[in-house]
mmCIF file of the N, C-alpha and C atoms, coordinates in Angstrom:
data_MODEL
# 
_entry.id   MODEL 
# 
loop_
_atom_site.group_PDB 
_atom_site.id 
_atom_site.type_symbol 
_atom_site.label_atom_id 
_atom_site.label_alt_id 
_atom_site.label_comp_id 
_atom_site.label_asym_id 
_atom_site.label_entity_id 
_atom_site.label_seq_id 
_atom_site.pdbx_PDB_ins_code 
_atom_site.Cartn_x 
_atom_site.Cartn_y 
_atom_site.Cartn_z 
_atom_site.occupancy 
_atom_site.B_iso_or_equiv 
_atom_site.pdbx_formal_charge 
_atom_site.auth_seq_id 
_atom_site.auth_comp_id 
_atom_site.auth_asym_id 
_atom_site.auth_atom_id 
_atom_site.pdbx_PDB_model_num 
ATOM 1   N N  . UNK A 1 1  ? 174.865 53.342 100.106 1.00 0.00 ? 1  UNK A N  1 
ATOM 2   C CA . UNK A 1 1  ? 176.109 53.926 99.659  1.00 0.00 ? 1  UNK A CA 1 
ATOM 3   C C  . UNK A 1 1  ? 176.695 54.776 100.775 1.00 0.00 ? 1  UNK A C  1 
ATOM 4   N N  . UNK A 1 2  ? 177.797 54.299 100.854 1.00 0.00 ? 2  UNK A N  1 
ATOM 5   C CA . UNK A 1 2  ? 178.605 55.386 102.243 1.00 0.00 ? 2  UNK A CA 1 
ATOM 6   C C  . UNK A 1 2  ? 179.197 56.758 101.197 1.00 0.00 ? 2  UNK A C  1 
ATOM 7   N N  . UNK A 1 3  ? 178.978 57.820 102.471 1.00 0.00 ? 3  UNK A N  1 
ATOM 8   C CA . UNK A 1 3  ? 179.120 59.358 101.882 1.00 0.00 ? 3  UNK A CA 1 
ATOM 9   C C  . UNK A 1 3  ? 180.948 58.943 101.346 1.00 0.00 ? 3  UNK A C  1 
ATOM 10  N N  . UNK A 1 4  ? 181.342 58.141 101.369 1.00 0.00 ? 4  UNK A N  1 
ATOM 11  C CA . UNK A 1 4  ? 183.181 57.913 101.469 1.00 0.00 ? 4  UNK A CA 1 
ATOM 12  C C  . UNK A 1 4  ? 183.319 57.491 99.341  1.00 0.00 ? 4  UNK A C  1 
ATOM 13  N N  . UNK A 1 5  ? 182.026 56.768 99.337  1.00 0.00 ? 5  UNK A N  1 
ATOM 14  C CA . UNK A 1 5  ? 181.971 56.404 97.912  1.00 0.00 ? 5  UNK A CA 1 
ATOM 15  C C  . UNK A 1 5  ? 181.762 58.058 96.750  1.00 0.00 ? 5  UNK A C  1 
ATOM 16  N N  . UNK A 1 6  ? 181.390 58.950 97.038  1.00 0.00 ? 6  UNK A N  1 
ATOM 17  C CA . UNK A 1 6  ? 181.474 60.255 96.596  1.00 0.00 ? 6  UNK A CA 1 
ATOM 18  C C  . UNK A 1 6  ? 182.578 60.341 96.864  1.00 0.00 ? 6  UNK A C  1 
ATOM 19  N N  . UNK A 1 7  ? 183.466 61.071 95.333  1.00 0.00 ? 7  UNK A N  1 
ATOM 20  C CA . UNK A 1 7  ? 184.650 61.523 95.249  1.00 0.00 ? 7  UNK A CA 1 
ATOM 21  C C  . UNK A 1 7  ? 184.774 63.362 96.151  1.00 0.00 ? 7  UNK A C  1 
ATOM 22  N N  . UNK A 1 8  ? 185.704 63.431 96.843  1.00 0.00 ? 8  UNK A N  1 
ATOM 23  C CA . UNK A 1 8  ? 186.283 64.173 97.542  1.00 0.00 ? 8  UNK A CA 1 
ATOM 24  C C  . UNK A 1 8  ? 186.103 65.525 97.358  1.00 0.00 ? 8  UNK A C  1 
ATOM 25  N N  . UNK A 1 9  ? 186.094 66.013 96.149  1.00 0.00 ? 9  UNK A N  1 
ATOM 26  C CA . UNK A 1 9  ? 185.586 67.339 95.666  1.00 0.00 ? 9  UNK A CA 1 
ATOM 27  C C  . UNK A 1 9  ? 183.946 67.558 95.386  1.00 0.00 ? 9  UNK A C  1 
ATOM 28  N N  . UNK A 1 10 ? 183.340 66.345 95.172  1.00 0.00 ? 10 UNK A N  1 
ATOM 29  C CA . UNK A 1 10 ? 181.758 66.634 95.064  1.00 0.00 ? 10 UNK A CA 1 
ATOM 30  C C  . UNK A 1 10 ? 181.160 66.405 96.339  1.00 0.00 ? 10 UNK A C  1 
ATOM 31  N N  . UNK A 1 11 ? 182.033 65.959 97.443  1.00 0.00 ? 11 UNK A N  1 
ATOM 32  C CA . UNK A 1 11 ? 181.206 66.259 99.221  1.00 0.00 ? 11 UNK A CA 1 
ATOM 33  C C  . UNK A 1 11 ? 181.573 67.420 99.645  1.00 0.00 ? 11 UNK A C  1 
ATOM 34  N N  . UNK A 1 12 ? 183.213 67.986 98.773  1.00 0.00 ? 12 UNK A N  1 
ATOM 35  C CA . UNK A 1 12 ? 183.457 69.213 99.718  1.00 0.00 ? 12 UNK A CA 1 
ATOM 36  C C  . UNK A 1 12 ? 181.908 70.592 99.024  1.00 0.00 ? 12 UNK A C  1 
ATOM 37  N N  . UNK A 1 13 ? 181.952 70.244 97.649  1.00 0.00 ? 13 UNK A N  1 
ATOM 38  C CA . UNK A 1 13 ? 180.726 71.236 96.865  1.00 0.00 ? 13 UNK A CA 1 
ATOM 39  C C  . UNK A 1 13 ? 179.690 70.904 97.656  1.00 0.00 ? 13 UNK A C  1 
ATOM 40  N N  . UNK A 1 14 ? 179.258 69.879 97.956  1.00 0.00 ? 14 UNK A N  1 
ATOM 41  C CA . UNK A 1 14 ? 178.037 69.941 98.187  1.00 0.00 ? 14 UNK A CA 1 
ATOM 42  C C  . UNK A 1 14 ? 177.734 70.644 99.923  1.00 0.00 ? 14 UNK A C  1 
ATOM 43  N N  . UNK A 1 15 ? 178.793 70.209 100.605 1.00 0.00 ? 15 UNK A N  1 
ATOM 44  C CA . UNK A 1 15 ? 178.991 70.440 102.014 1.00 0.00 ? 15 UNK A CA 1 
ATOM 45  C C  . UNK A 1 15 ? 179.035 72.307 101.861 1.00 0.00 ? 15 UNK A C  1 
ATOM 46  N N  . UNK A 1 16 ? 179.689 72.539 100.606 1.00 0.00 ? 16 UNK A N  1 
ATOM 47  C CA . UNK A 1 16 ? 179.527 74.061 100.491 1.00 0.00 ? 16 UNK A CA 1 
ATOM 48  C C  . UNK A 1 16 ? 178.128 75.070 100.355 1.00 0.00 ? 16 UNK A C  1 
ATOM 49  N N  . UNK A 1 17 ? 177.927 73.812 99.522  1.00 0.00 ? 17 UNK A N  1 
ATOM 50  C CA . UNK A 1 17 ? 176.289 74.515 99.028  1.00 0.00 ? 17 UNK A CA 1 
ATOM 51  C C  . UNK A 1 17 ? 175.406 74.817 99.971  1.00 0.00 ? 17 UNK A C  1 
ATOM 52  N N  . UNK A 1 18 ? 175.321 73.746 100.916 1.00 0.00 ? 18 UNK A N  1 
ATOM 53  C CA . UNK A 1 18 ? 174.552 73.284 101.804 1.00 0.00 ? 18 UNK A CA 1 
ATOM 54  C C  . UNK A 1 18 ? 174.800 74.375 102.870 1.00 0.00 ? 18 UNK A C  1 
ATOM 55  N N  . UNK A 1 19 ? 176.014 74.641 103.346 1.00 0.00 ? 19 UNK A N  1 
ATOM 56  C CA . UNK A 1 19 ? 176.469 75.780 104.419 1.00 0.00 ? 19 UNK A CA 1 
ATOM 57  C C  . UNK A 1 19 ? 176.120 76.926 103.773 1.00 0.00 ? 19 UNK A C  1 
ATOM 58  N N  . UNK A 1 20 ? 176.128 77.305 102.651 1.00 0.00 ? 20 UNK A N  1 
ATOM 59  C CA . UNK A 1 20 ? 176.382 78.633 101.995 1.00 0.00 ? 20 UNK A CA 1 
ATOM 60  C C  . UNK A 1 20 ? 174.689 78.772 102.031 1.00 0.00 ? 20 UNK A C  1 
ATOM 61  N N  . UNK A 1 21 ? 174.011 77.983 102.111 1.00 0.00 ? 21 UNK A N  1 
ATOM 62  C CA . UNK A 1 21 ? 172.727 78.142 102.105 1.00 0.00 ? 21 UNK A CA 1 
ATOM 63  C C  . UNK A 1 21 ? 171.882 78.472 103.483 1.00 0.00 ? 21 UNK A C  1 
ATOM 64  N N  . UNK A 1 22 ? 172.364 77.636 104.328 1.00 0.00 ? 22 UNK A N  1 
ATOM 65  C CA . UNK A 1 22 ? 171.606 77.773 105.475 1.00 0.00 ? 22 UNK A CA 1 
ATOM 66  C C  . UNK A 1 22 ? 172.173 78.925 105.736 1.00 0.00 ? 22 UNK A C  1 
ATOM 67  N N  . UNK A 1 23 ? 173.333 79.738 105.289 1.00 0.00 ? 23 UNK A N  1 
ATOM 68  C CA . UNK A 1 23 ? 173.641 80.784 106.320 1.00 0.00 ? 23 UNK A CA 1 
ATOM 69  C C  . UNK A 1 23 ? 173.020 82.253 105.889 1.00 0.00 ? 23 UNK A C  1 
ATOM 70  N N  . UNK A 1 24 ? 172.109 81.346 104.578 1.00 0.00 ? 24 UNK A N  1 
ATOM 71  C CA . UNK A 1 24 ? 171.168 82.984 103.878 1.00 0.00 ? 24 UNK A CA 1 
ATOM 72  C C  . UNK A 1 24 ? 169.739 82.602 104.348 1.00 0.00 ? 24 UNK A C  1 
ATOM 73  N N  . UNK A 1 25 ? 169.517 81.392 104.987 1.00 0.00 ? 25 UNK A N  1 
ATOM 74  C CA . UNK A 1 25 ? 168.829 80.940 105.448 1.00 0.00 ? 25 UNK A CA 1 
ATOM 75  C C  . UNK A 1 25 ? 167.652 80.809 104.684 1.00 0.00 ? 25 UNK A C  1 
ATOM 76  N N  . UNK A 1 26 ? 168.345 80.150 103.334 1.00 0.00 ? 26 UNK A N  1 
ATOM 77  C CA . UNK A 1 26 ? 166.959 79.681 102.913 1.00 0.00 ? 26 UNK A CA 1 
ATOM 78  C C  . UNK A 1 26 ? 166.730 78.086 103.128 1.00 0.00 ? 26 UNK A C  1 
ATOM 79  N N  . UNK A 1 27 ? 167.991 77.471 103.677 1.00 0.00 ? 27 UNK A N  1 
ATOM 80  C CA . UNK A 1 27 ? 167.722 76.184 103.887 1.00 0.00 ? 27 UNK A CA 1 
ATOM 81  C C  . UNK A 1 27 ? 167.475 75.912 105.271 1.00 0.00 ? 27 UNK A C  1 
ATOM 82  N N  . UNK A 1 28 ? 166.526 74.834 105.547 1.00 0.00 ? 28 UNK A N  1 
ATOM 83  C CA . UNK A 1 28 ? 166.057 74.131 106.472 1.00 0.00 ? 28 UNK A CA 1 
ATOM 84  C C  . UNK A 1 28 ? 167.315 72.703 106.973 1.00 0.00 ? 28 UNK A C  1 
ATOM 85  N N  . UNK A 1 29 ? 167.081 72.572 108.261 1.00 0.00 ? 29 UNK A N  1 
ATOM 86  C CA . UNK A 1 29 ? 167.529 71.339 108.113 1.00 0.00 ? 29 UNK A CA 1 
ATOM 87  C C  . UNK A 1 29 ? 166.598 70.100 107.580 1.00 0.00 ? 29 UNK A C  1 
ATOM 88  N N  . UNK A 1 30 ? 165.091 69.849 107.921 1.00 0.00 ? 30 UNK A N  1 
ATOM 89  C CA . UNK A 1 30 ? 164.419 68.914 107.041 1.00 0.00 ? 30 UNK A CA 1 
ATOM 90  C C  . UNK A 1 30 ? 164.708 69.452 105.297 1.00 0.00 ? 30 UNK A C  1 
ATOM 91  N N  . UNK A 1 31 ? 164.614 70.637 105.210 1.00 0.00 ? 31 UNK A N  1 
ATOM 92  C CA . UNK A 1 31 ? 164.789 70.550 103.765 1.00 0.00 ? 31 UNK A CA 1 
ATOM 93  C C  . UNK A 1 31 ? 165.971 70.643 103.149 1.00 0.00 ? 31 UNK A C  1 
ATOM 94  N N  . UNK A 1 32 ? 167.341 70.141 103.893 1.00 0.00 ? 32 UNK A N  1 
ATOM 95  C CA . UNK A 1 32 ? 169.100 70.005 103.590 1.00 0.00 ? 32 UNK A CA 1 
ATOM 96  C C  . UNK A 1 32 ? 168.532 68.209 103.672 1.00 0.00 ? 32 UNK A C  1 
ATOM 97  N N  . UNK A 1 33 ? 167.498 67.263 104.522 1.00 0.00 ? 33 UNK A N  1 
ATOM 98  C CA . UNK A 1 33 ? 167.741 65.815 104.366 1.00 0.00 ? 33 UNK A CA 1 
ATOM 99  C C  . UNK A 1 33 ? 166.765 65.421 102.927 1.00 0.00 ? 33 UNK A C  1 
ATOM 100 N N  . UNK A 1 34 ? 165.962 66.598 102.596 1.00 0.00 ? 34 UNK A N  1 
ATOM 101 C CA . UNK A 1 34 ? 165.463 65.890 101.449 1.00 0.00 ? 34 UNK A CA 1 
ATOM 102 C C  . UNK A 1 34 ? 166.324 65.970 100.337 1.00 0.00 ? 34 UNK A C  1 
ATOM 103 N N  . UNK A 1 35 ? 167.317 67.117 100.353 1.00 0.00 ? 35 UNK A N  1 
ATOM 104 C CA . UNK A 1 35 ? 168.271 67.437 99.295  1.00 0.00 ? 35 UNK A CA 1 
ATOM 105 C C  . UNK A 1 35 ? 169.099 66.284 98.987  1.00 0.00 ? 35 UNK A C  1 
ATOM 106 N N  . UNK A 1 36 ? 169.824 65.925 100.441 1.00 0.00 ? 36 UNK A N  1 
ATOM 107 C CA . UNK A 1 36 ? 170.921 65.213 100.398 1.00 0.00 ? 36 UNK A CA 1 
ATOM 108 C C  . UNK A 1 36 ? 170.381 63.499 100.083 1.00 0.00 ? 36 UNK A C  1 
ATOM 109 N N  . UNK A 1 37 ? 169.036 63.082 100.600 1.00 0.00 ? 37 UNK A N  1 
ATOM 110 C CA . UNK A 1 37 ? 168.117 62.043 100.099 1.00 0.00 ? 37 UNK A CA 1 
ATOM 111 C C  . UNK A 1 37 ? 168.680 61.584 98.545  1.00 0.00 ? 37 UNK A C  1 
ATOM 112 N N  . UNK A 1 38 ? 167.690 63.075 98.259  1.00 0.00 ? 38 UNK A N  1 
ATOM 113 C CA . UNK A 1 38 ? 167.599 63.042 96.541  1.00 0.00 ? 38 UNK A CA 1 
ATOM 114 C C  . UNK A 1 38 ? 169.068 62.680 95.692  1.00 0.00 ? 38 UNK A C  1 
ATOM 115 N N  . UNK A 1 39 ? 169.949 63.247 96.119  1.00 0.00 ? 39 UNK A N  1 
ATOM 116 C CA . UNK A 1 39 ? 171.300 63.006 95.726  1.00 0.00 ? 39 UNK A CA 1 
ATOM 117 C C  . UNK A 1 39 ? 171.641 61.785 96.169  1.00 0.00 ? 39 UNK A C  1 
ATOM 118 N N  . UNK A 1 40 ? 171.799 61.002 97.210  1.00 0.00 ? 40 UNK A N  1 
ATOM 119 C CA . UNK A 1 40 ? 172.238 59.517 97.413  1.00 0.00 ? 40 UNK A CA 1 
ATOM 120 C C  . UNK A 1 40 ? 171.575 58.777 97.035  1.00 0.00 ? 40 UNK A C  1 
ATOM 121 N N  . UNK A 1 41 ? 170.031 58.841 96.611  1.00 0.00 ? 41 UNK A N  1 
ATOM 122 C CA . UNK A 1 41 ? 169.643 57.887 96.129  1.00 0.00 ? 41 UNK A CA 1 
ATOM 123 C C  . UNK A 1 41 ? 169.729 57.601 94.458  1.00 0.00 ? 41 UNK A C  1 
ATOM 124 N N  . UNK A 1 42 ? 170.140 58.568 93.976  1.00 0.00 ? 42 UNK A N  1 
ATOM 125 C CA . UNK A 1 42 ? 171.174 58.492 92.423  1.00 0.00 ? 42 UNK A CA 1 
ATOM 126 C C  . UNK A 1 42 ? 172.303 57.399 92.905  1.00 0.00 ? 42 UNK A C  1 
ATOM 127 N N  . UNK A 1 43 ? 172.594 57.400 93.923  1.00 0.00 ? 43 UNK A N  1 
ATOM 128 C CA . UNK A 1 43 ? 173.551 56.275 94.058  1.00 0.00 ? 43 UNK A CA 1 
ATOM 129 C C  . UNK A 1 43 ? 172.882 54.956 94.758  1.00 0.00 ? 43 UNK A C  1 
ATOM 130 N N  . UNK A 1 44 ? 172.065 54.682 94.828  1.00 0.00 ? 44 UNK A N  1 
ATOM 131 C CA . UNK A 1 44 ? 171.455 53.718 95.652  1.00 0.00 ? 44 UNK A CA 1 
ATOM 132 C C  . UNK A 1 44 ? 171.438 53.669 96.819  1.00 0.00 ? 44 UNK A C  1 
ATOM 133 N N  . UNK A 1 45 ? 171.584 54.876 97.690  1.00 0.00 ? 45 UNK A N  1 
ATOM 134 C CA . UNK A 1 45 ? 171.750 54.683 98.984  1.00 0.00 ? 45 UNK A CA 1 
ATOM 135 C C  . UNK A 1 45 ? 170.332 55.676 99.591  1.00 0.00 ? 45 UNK A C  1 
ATOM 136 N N  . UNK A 1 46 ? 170.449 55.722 100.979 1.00 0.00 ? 46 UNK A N  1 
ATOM 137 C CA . UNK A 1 46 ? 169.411 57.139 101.758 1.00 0.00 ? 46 UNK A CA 1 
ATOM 138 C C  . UNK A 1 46 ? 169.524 57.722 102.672 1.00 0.00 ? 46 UNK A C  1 
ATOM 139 N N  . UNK A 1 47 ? 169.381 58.725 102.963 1.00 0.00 ? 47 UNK A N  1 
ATOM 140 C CA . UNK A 1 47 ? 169.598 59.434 104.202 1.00 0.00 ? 47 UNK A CA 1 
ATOM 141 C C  . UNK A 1 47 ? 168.669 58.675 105.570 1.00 0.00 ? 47 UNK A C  1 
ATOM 142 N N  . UNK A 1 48 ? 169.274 58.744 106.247 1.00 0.00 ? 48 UNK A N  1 
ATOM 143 C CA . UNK A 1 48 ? 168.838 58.498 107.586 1.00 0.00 ? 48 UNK A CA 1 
ATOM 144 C C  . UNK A 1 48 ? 168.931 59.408 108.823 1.00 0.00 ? 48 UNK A C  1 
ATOM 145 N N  . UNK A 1 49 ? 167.605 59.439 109.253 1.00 0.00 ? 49 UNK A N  1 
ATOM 146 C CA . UNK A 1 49 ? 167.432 60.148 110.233 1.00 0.00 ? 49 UNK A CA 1 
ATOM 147 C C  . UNK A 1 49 ? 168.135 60.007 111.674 1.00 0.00 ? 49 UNK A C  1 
ATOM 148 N N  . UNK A 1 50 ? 168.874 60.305 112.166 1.00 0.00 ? 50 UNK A N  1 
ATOM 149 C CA . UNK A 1 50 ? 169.441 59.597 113.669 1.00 0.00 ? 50 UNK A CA 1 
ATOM 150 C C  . UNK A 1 50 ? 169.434 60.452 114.550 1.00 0.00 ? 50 UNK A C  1 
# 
C-alpha cells in the first residue's frame, strides 16, 4: 500500500504524533518503524527499511 492510499488528514495526524513524540523523546526511530509497520500492515502493506 502506498502512504498516498491514506487519506490526507490521517498522514498529516500521524506525521504529528510521530514528531510530537520524538521531540519528548520518547520515540525512537526503530521504534517510529515498528509503529508505522503496525499501521500499514492494517492495510496490507510494510515498512521498509532503505
Amino acid at each position: 500500500m502506498a502512504i498516498s492510499e491514506l487519506n490526507e488528514d490521517t498522514q498529516d495526524q500521524i506525521c504529528d504524533l510521530l514528531e510530537n513524540l520524538q521531540q519528548i523523546e520518547k520515540l525512537k526511530n526503530k521504534d517510529m518503524r515498528i509503529l508505522l509497520d503496525k499501521i500499514v500492515r492494517t492495510y496490507g502493506g510494510k515498512v521498509v527499511n532503505k
